[in-house]
VMD Tcl script that builds the backbone (N, CA, C; Angstrom):
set m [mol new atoms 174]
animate dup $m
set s [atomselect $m all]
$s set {name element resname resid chain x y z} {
  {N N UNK 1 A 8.770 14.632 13.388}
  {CA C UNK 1 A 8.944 13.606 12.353}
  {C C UNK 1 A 7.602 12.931 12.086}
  {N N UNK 2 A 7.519 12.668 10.981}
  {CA C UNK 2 A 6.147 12.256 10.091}
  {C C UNK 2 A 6.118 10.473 10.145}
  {N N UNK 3 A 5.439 10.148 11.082}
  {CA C UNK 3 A 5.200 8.151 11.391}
  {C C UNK 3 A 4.334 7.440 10.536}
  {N N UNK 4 A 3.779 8.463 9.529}
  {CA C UNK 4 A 2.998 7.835 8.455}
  {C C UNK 4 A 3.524 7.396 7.552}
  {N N UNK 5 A 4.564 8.446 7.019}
  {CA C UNK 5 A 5.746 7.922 6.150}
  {C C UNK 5 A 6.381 6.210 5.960}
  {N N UNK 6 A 6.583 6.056 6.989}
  {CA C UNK 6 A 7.099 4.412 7.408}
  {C C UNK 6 A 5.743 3.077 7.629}
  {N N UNK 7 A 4.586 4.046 7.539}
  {CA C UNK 7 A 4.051 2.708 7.704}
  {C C UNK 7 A 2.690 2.141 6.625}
  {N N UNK 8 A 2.550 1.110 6.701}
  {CA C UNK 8 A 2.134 0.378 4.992}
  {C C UNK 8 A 0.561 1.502 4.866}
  {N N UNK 9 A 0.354 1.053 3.425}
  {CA C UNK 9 A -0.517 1.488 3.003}
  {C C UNK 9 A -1.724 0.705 3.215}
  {N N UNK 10 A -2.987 1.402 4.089}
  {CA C UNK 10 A -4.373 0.909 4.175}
  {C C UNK 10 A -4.655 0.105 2.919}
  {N N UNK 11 A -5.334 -1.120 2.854}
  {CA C UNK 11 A -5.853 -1.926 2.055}
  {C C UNK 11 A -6.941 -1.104 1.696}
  {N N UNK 12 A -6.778 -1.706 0.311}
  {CA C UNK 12 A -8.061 -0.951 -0.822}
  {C C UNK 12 A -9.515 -1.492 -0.406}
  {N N UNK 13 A -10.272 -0.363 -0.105}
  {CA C UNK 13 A -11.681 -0.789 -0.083}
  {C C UNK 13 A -12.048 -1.836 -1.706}
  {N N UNK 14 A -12.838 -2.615 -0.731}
  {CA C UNK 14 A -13.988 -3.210 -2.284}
  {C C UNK 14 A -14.882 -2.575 -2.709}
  {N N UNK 15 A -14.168 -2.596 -3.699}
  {CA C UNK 15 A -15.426 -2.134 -5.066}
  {C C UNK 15 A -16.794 -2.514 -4.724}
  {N N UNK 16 A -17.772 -2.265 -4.417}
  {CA C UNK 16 A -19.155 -2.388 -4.430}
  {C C UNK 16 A -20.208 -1.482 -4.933}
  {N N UNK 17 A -20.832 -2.646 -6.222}
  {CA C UNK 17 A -21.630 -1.774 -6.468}
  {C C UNK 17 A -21.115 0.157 -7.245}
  {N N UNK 18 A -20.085 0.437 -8.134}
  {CA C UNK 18 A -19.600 1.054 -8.338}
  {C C UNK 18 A -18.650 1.240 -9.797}
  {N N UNK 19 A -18.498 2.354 -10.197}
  {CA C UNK 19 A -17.283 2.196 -11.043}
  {C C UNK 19 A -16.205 2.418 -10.878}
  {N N UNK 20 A -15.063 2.156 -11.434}
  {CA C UNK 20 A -13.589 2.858 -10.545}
  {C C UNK 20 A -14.086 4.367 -11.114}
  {N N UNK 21 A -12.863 5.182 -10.369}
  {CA C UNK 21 A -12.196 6.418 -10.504}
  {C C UNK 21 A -11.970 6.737 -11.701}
  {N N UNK 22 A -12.689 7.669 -12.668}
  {CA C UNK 22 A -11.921 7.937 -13.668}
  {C C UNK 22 A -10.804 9.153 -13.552}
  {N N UNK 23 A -9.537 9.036 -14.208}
  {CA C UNK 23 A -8.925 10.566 -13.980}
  {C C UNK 23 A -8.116 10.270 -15.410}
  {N N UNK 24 A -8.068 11.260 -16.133}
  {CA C UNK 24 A -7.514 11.827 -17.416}
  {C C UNK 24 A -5.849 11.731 -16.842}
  {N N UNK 25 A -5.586 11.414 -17.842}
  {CA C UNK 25 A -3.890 11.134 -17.618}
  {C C UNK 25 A -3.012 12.417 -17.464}
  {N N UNK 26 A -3.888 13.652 -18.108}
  {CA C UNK 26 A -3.413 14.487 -18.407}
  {C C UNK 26 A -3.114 15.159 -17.439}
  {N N UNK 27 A -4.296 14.863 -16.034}
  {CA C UNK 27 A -4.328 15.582 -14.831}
  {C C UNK 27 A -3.051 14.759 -14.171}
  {N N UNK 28 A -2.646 13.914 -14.738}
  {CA C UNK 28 A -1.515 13.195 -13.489}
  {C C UNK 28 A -0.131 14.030 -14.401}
  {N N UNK 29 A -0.091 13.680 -15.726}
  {CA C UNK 29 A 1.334 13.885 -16.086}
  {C C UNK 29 A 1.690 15.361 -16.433}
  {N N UNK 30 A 0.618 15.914 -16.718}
  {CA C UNK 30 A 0.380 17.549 -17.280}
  {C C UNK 30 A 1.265 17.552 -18.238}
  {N N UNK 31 A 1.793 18.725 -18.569}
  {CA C UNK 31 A 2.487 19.280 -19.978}
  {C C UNK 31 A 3.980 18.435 -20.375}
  {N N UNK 32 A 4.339 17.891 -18.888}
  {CA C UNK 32 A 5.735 16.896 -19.114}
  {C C UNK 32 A 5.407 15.624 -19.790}
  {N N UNK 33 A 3.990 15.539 -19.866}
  {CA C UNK 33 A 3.416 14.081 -20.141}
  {C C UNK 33 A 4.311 12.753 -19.705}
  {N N UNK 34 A 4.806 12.998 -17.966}
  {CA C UNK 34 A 5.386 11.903 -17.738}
  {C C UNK 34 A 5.317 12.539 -15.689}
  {N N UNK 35 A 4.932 11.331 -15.268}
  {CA C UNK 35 A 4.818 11.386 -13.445}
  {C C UNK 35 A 5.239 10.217 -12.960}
  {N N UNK 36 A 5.574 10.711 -12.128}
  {CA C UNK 36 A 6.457 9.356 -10.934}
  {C C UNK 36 A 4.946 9.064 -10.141}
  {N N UNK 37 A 4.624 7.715 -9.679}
  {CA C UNK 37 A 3.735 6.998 -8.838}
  {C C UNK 37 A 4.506 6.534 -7.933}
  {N N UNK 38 A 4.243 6.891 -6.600}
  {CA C UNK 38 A 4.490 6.024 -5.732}
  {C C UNK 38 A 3.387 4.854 -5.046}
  {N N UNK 39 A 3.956 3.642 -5.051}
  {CA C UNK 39 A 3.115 2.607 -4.628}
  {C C UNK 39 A 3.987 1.751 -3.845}
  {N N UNK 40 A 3.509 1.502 -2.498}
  {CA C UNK 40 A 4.263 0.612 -1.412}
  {C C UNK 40 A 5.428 0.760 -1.088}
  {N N UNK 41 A 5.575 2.549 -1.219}
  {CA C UNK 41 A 7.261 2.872 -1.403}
  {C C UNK 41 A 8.318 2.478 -2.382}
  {N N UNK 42 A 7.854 1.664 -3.391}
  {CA C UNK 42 A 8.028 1.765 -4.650}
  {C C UNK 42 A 7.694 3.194 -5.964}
  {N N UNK 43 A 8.965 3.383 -6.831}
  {CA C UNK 43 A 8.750 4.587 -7.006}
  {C C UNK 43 A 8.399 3.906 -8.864}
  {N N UNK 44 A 7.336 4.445 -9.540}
  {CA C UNK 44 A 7.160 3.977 -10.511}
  {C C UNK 44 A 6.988 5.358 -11.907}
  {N N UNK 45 A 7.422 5.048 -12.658}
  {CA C UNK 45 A 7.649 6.089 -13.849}
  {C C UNK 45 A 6.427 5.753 -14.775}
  {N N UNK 46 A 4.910 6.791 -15.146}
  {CA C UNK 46 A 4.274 6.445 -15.965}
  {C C UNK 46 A 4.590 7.659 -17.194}
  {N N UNK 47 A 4.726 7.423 -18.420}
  {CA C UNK 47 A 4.940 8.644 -19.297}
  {C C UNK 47 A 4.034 8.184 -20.688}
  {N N UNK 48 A 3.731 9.171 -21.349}
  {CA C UNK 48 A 3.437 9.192 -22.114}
  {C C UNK 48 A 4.060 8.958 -23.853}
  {N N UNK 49 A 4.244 8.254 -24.777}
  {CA C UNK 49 A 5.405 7.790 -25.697}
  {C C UNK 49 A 5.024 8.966 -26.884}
  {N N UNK 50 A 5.699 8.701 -27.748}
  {CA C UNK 50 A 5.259 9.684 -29.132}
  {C C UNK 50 A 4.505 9.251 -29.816}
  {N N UNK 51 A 4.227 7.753 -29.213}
  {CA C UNK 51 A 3.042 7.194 -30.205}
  {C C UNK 51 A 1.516 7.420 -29.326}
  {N N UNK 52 A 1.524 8.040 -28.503}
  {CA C UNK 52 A 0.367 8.324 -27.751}
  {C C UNK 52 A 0.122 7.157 -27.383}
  {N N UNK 53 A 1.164 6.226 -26.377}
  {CA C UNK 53 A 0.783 4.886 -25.941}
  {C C UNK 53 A 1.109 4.973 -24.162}
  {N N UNK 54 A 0.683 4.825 -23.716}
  {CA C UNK 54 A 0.897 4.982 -22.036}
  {C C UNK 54 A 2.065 3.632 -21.573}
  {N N UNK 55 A 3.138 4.195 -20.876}
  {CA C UNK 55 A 4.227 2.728 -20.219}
  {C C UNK 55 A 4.170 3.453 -18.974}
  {N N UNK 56 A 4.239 2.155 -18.383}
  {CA C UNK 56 A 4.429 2.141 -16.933}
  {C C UNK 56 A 5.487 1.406 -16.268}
  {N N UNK 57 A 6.836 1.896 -16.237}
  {CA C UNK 57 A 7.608 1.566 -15.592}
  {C C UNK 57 A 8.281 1.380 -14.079}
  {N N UNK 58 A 8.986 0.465 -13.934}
  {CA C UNK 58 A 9.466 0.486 -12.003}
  {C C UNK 58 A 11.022 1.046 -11.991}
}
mol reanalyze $m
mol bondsrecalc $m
mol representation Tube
mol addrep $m
């Protein structure tokens, strides 16, 4: 059994001196233009609309 699963997520390094991460949406949602995020074991829905507008739902 996997003990990582159950336990919190490492705090985000600080930004120093840096830019964020860029990543193309396209690489997250691909051809469905829609991906589930998980954050803090929270499961979150980002998709893409017909108006080419990005939502991010919980």
């Amino acid at each position: 059994m996997d003990d990582t699963a159950n336990q919190p997520a490492a705090p985000w390094p600080k930004a120093v001196d840096r830019a964020p991460r860029e990543i193309d949406v396209r690489d997250l949602v691909g051809e469905m233009a829609e991906a589930v995020i998980v954050h803090a074991g929270a499961r979150y829905r980002l998709r893409i609309t017909a108006n080419n507008k990005l939502i991010l739902t919980k």
